[in-house]
N, C-alpha and C positions, 0 to 999 in steps of 0.2 A: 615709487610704489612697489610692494613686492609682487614678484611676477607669478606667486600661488597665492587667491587669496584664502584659503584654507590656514599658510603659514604665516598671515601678517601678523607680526612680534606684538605683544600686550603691553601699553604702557605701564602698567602696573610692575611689568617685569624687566623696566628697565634700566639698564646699566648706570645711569647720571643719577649719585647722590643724593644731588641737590632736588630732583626732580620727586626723589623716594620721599623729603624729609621735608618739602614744603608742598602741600598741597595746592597753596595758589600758583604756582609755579607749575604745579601738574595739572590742573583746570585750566591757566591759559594754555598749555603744549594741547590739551584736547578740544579745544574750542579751535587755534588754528588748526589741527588736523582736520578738524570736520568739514571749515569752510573750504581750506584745499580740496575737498572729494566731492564736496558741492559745487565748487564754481569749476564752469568750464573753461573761465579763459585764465588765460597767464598771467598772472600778478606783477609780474616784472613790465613796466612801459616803454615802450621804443623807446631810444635816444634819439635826441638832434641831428643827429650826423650819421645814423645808419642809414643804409639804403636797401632799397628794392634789391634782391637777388633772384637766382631764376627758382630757386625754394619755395620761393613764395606763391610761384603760380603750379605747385604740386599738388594742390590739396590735402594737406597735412598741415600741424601745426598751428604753420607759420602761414598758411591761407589763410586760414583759422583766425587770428590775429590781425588779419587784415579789415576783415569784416567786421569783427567785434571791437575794435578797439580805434578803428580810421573812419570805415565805409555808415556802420550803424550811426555811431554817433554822430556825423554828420549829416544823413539825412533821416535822420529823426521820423518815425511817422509806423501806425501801429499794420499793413499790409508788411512789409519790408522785413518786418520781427517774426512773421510766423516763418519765415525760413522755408520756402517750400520754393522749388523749382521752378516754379510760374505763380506770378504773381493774381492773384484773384480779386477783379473788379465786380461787385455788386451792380446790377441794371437791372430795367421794368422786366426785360422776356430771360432772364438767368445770371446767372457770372460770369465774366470776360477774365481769362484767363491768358495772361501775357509773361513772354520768357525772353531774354537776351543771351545769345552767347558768342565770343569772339572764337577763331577757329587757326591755330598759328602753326600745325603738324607739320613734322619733315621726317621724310622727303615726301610731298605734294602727291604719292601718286603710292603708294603700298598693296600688299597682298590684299584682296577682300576689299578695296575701296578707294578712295580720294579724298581732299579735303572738301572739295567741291558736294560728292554725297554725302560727308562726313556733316555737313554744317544742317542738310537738313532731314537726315536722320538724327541728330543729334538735337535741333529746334523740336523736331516733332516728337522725341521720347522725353523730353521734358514736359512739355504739355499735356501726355498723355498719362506720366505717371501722375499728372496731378489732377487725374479726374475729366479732361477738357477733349472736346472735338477740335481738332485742331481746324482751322476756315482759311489762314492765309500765312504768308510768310514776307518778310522783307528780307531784301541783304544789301550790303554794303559792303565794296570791294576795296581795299588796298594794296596795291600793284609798285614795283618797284620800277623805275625805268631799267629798262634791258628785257624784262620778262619779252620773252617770246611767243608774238600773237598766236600763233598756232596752238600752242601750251594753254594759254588766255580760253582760245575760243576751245580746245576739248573741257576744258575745266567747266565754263557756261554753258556744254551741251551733256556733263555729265550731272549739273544742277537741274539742267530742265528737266532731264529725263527721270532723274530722283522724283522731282516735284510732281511728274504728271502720275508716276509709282503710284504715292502716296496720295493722290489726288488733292493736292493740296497745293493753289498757286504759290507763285512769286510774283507779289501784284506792284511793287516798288524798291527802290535801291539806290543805290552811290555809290560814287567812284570817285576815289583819289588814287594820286601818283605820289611817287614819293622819290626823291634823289637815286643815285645809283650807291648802295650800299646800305641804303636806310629800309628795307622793308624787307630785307629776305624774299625776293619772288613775287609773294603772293601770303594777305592773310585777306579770311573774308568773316565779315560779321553777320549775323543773324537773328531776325527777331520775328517771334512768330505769336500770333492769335488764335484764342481757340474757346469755345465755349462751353463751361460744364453744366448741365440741364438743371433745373430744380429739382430739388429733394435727393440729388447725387451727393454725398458727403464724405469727402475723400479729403484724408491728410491728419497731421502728426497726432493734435489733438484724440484722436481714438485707436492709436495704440495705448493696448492693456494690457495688466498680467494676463497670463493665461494665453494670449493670440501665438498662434503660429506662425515662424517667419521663414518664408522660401525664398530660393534664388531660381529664379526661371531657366538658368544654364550653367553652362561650364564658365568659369570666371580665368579672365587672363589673358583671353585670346588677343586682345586687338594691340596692349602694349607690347608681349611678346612678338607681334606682326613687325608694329613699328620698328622691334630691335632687331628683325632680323632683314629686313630692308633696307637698315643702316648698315647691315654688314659685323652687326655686332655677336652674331651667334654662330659657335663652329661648326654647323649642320648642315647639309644640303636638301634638308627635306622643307617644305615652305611652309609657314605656317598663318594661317589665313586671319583677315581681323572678322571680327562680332559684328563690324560695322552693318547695323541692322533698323528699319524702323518697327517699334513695339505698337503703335496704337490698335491695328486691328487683334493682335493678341489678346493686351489688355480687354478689348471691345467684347472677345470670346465670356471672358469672364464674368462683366456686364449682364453680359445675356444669358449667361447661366445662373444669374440669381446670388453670385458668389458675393458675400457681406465683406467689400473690400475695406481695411480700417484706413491703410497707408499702404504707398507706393516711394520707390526712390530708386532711382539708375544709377550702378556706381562708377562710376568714369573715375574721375583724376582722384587718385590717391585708391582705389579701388572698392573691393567688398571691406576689407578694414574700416576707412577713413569712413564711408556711407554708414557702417554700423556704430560706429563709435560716434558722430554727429550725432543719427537718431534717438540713440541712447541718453546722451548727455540733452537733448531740448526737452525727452517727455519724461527724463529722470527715473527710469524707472532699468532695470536689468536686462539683459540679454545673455540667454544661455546658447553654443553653440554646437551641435557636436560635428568635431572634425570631421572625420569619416563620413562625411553624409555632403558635404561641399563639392560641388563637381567640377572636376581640372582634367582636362585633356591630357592624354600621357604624354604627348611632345611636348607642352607646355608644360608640366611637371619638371620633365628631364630640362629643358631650358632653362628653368627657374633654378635647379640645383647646381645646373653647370655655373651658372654666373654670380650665385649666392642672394636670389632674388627670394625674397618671399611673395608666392602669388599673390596672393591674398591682401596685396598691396597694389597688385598689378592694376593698369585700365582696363577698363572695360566698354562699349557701345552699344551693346545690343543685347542688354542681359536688364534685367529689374528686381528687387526686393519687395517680396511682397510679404503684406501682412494682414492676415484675417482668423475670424474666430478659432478653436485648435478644434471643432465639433465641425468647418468643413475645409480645411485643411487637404482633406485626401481627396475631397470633389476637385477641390480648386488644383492640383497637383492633375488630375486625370483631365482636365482643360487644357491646361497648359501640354502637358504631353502628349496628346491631340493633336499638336500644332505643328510643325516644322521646326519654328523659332523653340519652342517648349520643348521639345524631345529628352532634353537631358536637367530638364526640371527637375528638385528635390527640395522636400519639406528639413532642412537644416537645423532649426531652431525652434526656442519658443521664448517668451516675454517674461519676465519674473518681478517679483518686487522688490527680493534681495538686492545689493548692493546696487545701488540706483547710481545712471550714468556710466557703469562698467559691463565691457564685454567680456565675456568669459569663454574660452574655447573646450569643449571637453575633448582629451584626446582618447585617442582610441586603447592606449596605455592605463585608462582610469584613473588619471591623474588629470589636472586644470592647467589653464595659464589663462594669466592676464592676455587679453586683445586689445593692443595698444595702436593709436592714431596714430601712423608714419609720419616722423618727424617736417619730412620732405618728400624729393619725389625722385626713384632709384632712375627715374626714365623722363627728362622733361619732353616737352612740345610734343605729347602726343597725341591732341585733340588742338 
């Protein structure tokens, strides 16, 4: 695809003969053009003998393809297809709103947080983008033999103290052990409950032209964290993760009457990946202008030194919002209200042009395509 679509070439104007001088020949090249810009998944099927690589758990692509073409099709079933961050159970007193997610970060222990608070900050802003009170949480632990109890137990006191944060227990859980070699440490899983009240109506479904779409903060902070904990950044200044729980933010909203359409937290693969999903489910455009995106200047200069594009980077404590563009500037003076919101900005808006495509405007006056990171410049960093 070209990367301006201003200059996407005319097939009328094209170079192939054959193409000029047979028109069924030009009717099918434009029928497959269209269904390419229409489907979102990859036309090409796994082979036999590929395997799972760590790409695949980026969120990009090749996530992408995992869900659509392994995970959907095999369990089949019409909750599982709206694609939302927690899944939404219908009951007599409202919706049951349930989320899974596994937690494999390294190293264990980073600027700004843990894996430990990582898993239920990270349960509870999924539940919360999606409308729901969150009520409880389970986890499930996978421990390596050798982990070190001491390790173990600040890990389980830096969960509890997360949990009792957000006031939201941890009412059950498991535990496996696994060989020496076979588990890296420590990964923990997490699943959490939460209920969205009647007549609350949150998700992809009411994205439309015309909504304005915001990002609650600076984008980039917590993968940058992770790489420089690794030791992979020539800095000495530290730079902290996002690691953050959103529900009472969100709640602010709530109660200020703000007509939420959709909600989405961009973690693995980043503010790219989460825009170019939502794009491609409600098919409809997304214009973005640069300049308006907020990146911490250490994280900027990070980003350049390593050749990272932020905007690809993870994120934890940051959400995408999206509501009418008539109260856009209420909902922005909410969120800036807030601690977490401070560095909130109205980004974007919804179009119907080029449906399923993001578009960046740069500050140049010039466009580019916003493309889904193939992979992931940074794995395990959730």
């Amino acid at each position: 695809m070209n990367e301006n679509p201003e200059t996407t070439s005319d097939p009328e104007t094209t170079s192939d003969p054959e193409t000029k001088s047979n028109p069924e020949t030009k009717s099918t090249l434009d029928t497959t053009r269209t269904a390419a810009l229409k489907s979102p998944q990859c036309a090409i099927p796994f082979s036999e003998n590929e395997r799972v690589s760590m790409t695949h758990g980026g969120g990009g692509k090749l996530s992408q393809r995992l869900v659509d073409e392994i995970f959907f099709p095999a369990m089949e079933n019409s909750i599982l297809h709206r694609k939302l961050d927690a899944a939404l159970l219908d009951c007599p007193n409202g919706t049951i709103a349930m989320t899974t997610d596994s937690y494999v970060v390294t190293p264990r222990f980073f600027p700004g947080g843990n894996i430990a608070k990582l898993s239920i900050y990270g349960t509870i802003n999924d539940l919360a983008v999606s409308g729901a009170t969150p009520v409880a949480i389970s986890a499930a632990w996978i421990l390596e033999e050798g982990l070190l109890l001491s390790e173990l137990k600040q890990m389980a006191e830096e969960m509890g103290a997360a949990a009792r944060e957000v006031g939201v227990p941890v009412v059950t859980g498991d535990t496996k052990v696994v060989d020496r070699g076979r588990g890296d440490g420590c990964y923990i899983t997490t699943t959490g409950i939460g209920i969205v009240p009647h007549g609350r109506n949150i998700g992809l479904n009411r994205i439309c032209a015309d909504d304005a779409i915001l990002i609650s903060g600076t984008i980039g902070d917590h993968g940058m964290a992770i790489m420089a904990a690794r030791g992979g950044l020539p800095i000495s200044t530290e730079i902290f993760s996002d690691c953050a729980p959103l529900h009472e933010l969100i709640a602010l909203l709530v109660r200020a009457g703000i007509r939420i359409h959709a909600m989405r937290d961009p973690t693995r693969g980043g503010f790219s990946s989460a825009l170019n999903e939502l794009a491609n489910a409600v098919r409809l455009g997304f214009e973005i202008e640069e300049s308006c995106v907020p990146i911490a200047p250490l994280v900027r200069s990070a980003c350049e030194m390593l050749g990272i594009d932020p905007w690809t980077v993870a994120n934890e404590g940051k959400f995408l919002l999206f509501v009418p563009m008539d109260e856009a500037e209420h909902a922005l003076k909410v969120l800036q209200n807030h601690p977490l919101g401070r560095s909130a900005s109205i980004v974007g808006r919804v179009v119907q042009d080029h449906p399923g495509i993001v578009v960046g405007k740069t500050p140049y006056g010039t466009q580019r395509v916003v493309v889904m990171p193939s992979g992931d410049s940074l794995p395990r960093i959730c």
